[in-house]
Backbone as CSV, one residue per row, in Angstrom:
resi,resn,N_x,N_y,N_z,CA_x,CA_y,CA_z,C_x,C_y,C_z
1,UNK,65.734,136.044,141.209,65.658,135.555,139.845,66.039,134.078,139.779
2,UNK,66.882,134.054,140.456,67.560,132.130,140.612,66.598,131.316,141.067
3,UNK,65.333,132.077,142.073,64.549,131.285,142.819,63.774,130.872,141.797
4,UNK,63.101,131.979,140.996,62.045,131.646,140.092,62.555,131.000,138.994
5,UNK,63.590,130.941,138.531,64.625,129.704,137.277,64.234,128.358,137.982
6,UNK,64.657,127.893,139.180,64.479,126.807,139.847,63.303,126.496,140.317
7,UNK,62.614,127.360,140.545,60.705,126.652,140.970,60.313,126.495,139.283
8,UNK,60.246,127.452,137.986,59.529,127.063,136.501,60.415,125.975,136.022
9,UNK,61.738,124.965,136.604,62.463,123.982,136.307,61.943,122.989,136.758
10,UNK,61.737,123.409,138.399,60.779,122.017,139.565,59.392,122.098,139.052
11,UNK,58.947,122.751,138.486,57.212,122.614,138.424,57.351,122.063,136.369
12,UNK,58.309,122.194,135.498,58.256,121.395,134.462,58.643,120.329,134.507
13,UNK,59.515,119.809,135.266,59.965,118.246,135.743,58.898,117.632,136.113
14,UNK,57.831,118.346,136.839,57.097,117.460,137.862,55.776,117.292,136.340
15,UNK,55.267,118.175,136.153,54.535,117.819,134.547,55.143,117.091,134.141
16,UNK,56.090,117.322,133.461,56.966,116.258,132.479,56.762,114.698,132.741
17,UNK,56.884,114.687,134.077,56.935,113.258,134.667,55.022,112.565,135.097
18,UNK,54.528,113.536,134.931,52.984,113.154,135.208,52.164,112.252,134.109
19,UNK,51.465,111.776,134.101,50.895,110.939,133.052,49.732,112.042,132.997
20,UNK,49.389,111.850,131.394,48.330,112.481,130.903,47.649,111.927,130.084
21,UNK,46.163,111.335,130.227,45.038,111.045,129.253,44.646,111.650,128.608
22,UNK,44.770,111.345,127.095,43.500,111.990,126.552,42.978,110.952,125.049
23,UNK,41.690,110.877,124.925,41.083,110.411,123.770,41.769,110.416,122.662
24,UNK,41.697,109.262,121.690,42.276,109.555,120.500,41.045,110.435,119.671
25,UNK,41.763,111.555,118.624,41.561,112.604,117.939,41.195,111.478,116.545
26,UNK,42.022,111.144,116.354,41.845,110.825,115.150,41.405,109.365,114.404
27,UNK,40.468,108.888,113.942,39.412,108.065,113.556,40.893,106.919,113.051
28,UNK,40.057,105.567,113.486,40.908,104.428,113.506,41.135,103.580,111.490
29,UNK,41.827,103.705,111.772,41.918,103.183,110.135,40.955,101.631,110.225
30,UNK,40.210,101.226,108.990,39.526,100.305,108.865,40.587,99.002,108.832
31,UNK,41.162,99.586,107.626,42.377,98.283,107.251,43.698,98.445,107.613
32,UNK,44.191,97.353,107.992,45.930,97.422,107.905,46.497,96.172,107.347
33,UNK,47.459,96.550,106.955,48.100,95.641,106.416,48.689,94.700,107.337
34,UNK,48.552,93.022,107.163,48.864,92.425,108.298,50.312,92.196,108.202
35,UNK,50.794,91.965,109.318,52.459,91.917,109.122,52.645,90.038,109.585
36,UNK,53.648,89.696,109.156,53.742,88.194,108.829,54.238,87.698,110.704
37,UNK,53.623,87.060,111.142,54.184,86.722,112.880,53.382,87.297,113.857
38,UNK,52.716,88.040,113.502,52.081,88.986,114.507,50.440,89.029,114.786
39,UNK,50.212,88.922,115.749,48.840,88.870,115.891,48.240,90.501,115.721
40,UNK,46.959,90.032,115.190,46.196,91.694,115.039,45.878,92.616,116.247
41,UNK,46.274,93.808,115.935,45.728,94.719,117.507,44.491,94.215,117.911
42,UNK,44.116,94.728,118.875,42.929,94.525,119.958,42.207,95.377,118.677
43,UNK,40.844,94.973,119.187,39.651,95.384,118.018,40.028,95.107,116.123
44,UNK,41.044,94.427,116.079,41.132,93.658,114.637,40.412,92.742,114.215
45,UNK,40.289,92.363,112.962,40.280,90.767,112.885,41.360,90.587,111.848
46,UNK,41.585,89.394,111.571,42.831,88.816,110.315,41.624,88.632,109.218
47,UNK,41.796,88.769,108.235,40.851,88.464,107.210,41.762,88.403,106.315
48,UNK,41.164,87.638,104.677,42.037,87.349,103.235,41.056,88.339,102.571
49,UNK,41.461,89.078,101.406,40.753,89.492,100.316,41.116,89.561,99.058
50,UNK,40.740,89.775,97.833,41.562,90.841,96.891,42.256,91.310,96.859
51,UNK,43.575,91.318,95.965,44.387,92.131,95.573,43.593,93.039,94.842
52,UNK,43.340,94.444,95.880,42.931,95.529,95.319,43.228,96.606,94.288
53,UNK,44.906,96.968,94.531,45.467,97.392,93.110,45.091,96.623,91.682
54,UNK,45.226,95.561,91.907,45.535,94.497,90.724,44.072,94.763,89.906
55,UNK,42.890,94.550,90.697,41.595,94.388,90.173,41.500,95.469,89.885
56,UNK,41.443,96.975,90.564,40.898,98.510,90.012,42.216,98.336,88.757
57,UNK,43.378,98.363,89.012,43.708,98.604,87.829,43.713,97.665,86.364
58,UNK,42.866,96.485,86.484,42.481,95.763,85.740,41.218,96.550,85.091
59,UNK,40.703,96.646,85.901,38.883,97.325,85.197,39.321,98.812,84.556
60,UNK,40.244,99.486,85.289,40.795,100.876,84.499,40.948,100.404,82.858
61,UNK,42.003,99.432,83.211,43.115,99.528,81.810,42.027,99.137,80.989
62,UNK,41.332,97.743,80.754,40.445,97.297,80.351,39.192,97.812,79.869
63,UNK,38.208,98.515,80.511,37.439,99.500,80.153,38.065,100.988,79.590
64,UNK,39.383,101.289,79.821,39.499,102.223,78.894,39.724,101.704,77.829
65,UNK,40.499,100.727,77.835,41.005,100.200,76.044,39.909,99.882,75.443
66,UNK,38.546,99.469,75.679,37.447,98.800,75.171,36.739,100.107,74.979
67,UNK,36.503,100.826,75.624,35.824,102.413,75.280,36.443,102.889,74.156
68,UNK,38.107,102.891,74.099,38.814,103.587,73.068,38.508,102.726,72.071
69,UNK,37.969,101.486,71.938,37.829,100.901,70.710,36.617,101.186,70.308
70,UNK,35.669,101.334,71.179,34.491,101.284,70.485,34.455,103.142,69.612
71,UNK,34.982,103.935,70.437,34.895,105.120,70.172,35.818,105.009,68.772
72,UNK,36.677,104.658,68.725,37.737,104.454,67.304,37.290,103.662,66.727
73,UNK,36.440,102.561,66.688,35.533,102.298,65.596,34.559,102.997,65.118
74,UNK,33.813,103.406,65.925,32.679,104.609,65.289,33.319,105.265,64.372
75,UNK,34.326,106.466,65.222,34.803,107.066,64.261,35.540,107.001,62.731
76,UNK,36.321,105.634,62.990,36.462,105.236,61.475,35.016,104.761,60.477
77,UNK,34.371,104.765,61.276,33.030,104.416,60.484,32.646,105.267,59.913
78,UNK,32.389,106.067,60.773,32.027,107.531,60.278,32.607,107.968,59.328
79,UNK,33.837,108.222,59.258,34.797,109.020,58.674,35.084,108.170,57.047
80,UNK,35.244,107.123,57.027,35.153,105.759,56.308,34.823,106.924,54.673
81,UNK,34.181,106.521,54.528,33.416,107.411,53.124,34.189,108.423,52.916
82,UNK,34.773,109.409,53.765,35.743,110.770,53.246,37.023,110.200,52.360
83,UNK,37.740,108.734,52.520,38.528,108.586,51.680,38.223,107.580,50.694
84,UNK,37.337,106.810,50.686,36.966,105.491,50.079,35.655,105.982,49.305
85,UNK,35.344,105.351,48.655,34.029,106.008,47.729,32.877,105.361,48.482
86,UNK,32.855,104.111,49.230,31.922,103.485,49.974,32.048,103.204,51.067
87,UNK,30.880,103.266,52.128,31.234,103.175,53.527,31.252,101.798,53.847
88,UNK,32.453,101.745,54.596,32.912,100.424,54.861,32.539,99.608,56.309
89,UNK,32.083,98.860,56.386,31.259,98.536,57.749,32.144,97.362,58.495
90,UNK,33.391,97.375,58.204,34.287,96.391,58.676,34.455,97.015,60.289
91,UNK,34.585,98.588,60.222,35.449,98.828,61.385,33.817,98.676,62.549
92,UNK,32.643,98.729,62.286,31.984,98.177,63.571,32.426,97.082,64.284
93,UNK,33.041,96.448,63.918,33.462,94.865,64.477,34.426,95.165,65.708
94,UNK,35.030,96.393,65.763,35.987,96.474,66.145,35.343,97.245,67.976
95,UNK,34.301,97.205,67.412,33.344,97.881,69.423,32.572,96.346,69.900
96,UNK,33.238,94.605,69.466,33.242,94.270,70.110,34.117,93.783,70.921
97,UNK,34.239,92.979,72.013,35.515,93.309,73.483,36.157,92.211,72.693
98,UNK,37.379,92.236,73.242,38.501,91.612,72.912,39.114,91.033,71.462
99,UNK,37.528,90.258,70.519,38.322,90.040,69.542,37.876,90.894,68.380
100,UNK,36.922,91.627,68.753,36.922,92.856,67.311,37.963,93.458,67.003
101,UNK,39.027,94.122,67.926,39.856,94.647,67.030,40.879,93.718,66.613
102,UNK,40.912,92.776,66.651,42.145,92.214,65.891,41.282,92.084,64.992
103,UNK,40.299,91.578,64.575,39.240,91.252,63.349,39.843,92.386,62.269
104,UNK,39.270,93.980,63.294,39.403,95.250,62.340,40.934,95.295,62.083
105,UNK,42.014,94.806,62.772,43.353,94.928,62.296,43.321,94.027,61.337
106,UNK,43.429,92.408,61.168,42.905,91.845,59.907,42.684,91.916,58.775
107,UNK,41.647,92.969,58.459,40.589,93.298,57.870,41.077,94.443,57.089
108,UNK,41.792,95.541,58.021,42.380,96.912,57.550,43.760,97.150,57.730
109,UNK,44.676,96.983,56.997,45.687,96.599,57.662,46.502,98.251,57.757
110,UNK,45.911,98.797,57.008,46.616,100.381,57.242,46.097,100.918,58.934
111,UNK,44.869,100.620,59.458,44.493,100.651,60.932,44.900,99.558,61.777
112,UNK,45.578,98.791,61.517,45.802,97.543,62.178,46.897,98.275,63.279
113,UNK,47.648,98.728,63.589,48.837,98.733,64.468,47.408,99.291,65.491
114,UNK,46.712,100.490,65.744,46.085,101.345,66.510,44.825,99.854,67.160
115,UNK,44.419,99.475,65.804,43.576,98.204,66.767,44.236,97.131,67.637
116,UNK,45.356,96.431,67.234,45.967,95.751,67.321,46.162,95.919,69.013
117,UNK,47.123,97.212,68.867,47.445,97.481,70.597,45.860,98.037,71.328
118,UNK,44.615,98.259,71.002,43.587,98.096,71.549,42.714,96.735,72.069
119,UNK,43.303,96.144,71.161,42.744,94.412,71.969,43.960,94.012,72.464
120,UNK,44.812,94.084,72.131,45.585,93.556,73.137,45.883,94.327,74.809
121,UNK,45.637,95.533,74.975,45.574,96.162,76.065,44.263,95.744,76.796
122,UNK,43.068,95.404,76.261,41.850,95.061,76.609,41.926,93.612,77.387
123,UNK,42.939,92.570,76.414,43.619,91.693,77.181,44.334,91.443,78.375
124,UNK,45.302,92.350,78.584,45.904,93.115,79.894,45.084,93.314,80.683
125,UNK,44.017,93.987,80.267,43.267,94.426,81.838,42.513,93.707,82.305
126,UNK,41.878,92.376,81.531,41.031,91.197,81.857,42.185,90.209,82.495
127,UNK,43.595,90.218,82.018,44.123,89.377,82.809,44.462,90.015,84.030
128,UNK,44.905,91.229,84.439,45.031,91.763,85.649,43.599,91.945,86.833
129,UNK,42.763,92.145,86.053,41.855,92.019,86.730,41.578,90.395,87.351
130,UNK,41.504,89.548,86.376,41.504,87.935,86.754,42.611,87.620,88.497
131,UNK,43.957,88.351,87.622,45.239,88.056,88.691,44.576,88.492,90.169
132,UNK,44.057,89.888,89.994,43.213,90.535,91.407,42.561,90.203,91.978
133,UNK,41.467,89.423,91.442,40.588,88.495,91.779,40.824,87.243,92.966
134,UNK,41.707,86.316,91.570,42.332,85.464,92.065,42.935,85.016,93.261
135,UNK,44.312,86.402,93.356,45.131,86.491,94.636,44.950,86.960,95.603
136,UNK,44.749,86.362,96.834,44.140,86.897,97.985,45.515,87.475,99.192
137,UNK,45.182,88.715,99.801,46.037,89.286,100.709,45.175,89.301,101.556
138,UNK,46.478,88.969,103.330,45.631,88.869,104.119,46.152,90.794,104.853
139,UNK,44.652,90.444,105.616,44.566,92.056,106.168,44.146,91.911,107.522
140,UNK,43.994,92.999,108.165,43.358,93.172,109.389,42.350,93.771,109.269
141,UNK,41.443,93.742,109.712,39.771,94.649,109.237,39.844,94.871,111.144
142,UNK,38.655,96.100,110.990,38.055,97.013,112.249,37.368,96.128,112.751
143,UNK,37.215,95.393,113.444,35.774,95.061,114.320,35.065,95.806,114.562
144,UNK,33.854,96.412,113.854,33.265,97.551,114.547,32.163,96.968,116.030
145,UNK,32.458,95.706,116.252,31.758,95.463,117.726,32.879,95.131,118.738
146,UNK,34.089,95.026,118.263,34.896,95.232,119.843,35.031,96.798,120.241
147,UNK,35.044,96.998,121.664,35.066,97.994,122.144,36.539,98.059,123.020
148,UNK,36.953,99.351,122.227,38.790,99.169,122.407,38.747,100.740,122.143
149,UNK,39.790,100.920,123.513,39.319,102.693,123.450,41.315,102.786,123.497
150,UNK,41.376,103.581,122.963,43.076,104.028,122.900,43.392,105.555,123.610
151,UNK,44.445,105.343,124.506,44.137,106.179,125.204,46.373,106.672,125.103
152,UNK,46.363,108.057,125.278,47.699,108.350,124.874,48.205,108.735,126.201
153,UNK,49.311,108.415,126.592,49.930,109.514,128.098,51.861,109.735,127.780
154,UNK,51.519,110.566,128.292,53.163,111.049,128.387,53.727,110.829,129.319
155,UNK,54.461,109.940,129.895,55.883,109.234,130.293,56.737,110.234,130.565
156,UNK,57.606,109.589,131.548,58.910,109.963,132.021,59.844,109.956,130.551
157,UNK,59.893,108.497,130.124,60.870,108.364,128.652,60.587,108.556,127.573
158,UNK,58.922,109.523,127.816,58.160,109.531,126.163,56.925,109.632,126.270
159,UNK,56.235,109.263,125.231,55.040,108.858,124.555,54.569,107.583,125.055
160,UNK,53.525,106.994,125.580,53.236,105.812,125.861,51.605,105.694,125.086
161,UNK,51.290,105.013,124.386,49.881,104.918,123.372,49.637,103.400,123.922
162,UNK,48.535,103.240,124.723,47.654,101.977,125.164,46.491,101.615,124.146
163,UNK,46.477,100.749,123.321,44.733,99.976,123.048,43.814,99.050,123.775
């Protein structure tokens, strides 16, 4: 029994200590974030772009607030005549971008708070979007024409990952 404890001990040491190849499994990320000092891995490049948060969540905020206006103008349009004896054609003004609804706040001042924060949120998202635009982050992009194969082996002290 001692013999066979000590040969499945000598024959996992000797694995343990062997190097082993194998392909990476799992697909290489396009982008990384570049780190400040450091040159890009093999098959990178350094590139500048967009601040990507900044811009999607510019066109979010922005096109929703401008949808919600146009849709909340209709509907006061619509609706307009159920309390007033005549339909009032002020609140169309308010489905155009940025300065219709302050017009329709203006104009109506019992709807004014609901327009009010609709152009001004519409504002927000044209300036965040602008900011996104504007500010450029630098990145690392894929080269998809360098040829850079990553290959993993297991070490005496570990994990060893080559590009």
């Amino acid at each position: 029994m001692r013999k066979l404890f000590l040969c499945a001990s000598a024959v996992s040491a000797l694995l343990a200590t062997s190097t082993l190849h194998a392909e990476e499994a799992l697909p290489r990320r396009n982008v990384l974030s570049a780190e400040e000092g450091f040159l890009p891995p093999p098959g990178y490049v350094e590139t500048a772009r967009p601040l990507r948060g900044l811009w999607i969540s510019g066109t979010i905020v922005g096109g929703a607030s401008w949808a919600a206006s146009v849709l909340g103008a209709g509907l006061y349009h619509s609706f307009s005549d159920l309390f007033n004896e005549r339909k009032e054609d002020n609140y169309l003004l308010g489905m155009i971008p940025f300065a219709g609804p302050f017009i329709v706040a203006g104009e109506e001042p019992d709807d004014a708070p609901v327009f009010a924060s609709l152009g001004s949120l519409q504002i927000v998202g044209v300036g965040l979007l602008m900011a996104g635009l504007a500010t450029e982050q630098t990145v690392w992009v894929l080269d998809e024409k360098a040829d850079v194969k990553t290959t993993v082996q297991l070490a005496p002290t570990g994990l060893r990952i080559d590009f």
